[in-house]
C-alpha atoms as one frame of an Amber mdcrd trajectory, in Angstrom:
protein
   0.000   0.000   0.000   1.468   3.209  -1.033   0.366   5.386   1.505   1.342
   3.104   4.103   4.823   3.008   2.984   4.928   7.448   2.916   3.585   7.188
   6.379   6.209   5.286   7.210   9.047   7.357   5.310   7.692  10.058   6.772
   8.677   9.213  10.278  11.348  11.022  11.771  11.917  14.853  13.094  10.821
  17.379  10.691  11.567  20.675  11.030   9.422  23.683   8.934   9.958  26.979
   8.267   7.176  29.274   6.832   6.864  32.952   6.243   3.864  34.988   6.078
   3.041  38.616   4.793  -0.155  39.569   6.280  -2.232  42.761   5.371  -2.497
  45.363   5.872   1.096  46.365   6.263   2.511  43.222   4.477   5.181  42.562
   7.283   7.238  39.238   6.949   6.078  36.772   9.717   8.588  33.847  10.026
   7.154  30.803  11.887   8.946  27.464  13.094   7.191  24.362  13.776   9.205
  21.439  14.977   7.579  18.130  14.593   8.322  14.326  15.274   6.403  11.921
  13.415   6.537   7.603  14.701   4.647   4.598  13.806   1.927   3.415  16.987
   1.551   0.041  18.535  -0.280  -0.553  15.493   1.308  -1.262  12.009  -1.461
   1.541  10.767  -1.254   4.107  13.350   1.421   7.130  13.772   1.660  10.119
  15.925   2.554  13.247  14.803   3.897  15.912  17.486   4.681  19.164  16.919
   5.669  22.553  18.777   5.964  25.940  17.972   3.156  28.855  17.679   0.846
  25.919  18.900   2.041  22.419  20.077   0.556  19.286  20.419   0.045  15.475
  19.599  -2.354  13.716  17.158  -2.989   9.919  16.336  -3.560   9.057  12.661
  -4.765   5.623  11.379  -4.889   4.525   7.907  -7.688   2.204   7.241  -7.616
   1.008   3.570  -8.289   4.178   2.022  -9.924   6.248   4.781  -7.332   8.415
   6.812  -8.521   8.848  10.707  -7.322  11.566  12.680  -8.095  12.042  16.863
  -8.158  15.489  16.690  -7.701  18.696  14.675  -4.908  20.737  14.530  -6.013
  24.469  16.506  -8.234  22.135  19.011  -9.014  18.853  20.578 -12.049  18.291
  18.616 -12.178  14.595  17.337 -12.188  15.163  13.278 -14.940  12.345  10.492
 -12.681  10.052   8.585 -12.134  11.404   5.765 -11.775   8.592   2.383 -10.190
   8.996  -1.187  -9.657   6.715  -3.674
């Protein structure tokens, strides 16, 4: 499964850098997020963690095509499965 196999690639610590020009004055905002990304107890589930502006943790599990997340990223809310195919 090709997705799968990203996921896995994908595990490590990440580090990205972003900047921003926001109106009205069009000032640069540069913004760091360091994240760590590791496979679960299951062969389908990794957890991303991240700090920066905002910090915290969320469990992702790949079912066939349908990606599950536990939360979203600005709260704790849990987030539908979301499928492609």
């Amino acid at each position: 499964m090709a997705a799968l196999e990203w996921l896995r690639r994908s595990c490590g610590k990440w580090r990205s850098e972003r900047r921003y020009l926001f109106q009205p004055d069009g000032k640069p905002v540069n913004l760091t997020t360091m994240m760590e990304i590791y496979e679960g107890e299951r062969g389908n589930q990794f957890i991303i963690e991240w700090t920066g502006k905002t910090s915290g943790k969320m469990e992702i599990e790949l079912d066939g095509y349908t990606l599950r997340r536990s939360r979203d990223y600005f709260g704790m809310k849990p987030i539908p499965p979301t499928s492609r195919c």
